[in-house]
N, C-alpha and C positions, 0 to 999 in steps of 0.2 A: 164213330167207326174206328176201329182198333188199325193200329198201323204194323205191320210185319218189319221187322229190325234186322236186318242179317250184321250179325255181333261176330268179328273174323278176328283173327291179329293175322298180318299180310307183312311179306318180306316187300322191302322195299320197291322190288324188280314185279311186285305183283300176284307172288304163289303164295298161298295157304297151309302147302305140306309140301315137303318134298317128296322126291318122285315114288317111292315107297310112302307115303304117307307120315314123313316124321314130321316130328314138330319140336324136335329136341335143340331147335334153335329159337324157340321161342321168350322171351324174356320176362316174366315176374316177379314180382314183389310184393311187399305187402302194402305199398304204396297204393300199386294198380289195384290190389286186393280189396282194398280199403274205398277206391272209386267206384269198382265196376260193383262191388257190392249194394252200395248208394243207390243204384241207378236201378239193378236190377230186382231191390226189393221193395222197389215200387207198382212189377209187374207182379201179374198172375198168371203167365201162360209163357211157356218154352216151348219151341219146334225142335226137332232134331231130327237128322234121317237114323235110318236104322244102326249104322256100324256106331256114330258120335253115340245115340242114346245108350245101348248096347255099354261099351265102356263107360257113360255117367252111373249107369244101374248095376254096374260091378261096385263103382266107389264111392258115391256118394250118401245112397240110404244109408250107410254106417258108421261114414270118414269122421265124423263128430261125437262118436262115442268111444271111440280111443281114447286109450291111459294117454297116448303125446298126439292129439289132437291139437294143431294151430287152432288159432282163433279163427283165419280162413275155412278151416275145416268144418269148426263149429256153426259158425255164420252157413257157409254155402248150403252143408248138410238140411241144416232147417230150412232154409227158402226151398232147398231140392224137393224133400217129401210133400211142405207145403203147395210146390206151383202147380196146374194143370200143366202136363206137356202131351204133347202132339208129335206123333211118330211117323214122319213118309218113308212109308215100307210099302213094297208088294207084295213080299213075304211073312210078312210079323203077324200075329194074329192081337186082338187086345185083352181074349182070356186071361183069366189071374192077373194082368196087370195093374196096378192102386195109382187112380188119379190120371190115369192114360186114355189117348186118343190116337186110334190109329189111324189113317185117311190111306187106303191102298187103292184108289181106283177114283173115276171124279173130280181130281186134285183141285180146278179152277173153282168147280161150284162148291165142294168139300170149304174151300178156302175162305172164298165169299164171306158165306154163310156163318163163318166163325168171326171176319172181317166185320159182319153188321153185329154183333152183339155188345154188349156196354164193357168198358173197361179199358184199362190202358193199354199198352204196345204189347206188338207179340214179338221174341227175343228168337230167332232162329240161331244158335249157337251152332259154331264151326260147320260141320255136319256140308262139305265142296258138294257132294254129288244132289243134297236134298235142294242147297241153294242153286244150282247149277237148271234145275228145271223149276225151281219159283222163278228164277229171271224170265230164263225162256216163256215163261207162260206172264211176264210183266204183274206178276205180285208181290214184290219185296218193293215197298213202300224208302227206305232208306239204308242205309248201311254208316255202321259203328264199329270203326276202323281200329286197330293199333299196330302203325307203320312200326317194326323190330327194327334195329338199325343193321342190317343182313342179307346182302345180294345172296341169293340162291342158285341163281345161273339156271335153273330147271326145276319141276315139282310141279302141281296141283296148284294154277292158275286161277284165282278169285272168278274175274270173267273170261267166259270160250265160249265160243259158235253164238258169239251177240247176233242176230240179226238185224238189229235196227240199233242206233246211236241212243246213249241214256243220258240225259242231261241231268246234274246236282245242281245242288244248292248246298253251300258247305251251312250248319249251323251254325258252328259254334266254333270258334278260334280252335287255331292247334294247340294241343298241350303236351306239354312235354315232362316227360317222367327221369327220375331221377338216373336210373337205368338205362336210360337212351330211346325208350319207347318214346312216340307220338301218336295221341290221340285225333284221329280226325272224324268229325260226326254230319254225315251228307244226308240229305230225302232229296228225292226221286224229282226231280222236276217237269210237270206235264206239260206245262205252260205253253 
């Protein structure tokens, strides 16, 4: 059974964007670039809600064929076109789409069903609003964190309107990036 990953980087204080949606406080390098790459191309399948994917398909199917293409560029660009991803929209249609899955209605059973099929993690990237109703509906399996060192005082809140208490289990020690990020990596604990 594949397990759902909401993959965030979160301000200290807990937000995911600020109150507009920025994210211009965020911190990388080619460090993390060089990690999160690691990890993530060992998967097959990306979630994203509509606005996150929406800007990955502006710039990823071509970020790696640039005359000044990073190596980040290069690397992500091939995992991009390579991965299945999955769109929660209720507007998006999946016409013309290469390698896409839209789920606009259904969401829990849609989710399941893709939960029992063989294969590694599914990586929900950024995308507050699409994670915001996988919790609600208790399908995000664990969360892979990277705490920015950056109170925001306000923004787009990882978790809102919890109903019920989520108990972790952290995995993996913190790690800490040369740039002041820390890496924290939790699954869901039912126990």
């Amino acid at each position: 059974m594949k397990n759902i990953i909401s993959f965030m980087h979160i301000s200290l204080d807990g937000f995911v964007a600020g109150p507009k949606g920025e994210m211009n406080w965020i911190k990388v390098d080619q460090e993390i670039f060089d990690h999160v790459g690691k990890r993530i191309s060992q998967g097959d399948t990306a979630m994203y809600g509509k606005t996150t994917y929406q800007m990955m398909e502006s710039y990823w199917p071509s970020a790696g064929d640039q005359p000044n293409a990073s190596k980040h560029d290069v690397e992500h660009s091939k995992w991009y076109k390579n991965v299945h991803k999955i769109v929660l929209s209720k507007s998006m249609k999946e016409n013309g789409l290469n390698n896409t899955t839209v789920i606009s209605d259904n969401l829990v059973k849609r989710i399941q069903e893709i939960k029992q099929q063989p294969g590694p993690e599914i990586l929900v990237f950024g995308s507050p609003t699409a994670t915001h109703s996988l919790i609600q509906q208790n399908l995000i399996d664990g969360y892979w964190l990277f705490v920015n060192p950056v109170v925001l005082g306000k923004g787009i809140p990882l978790f809102t309107d919890i109903q019920n208490k989520i108990n972790l289990k952290l995995l993996s020690a913190t790690r800490q990036f040369s740039c002041g990020v820390a890496e924290l990596s939790y699954l869901v604990d039912n126990a």
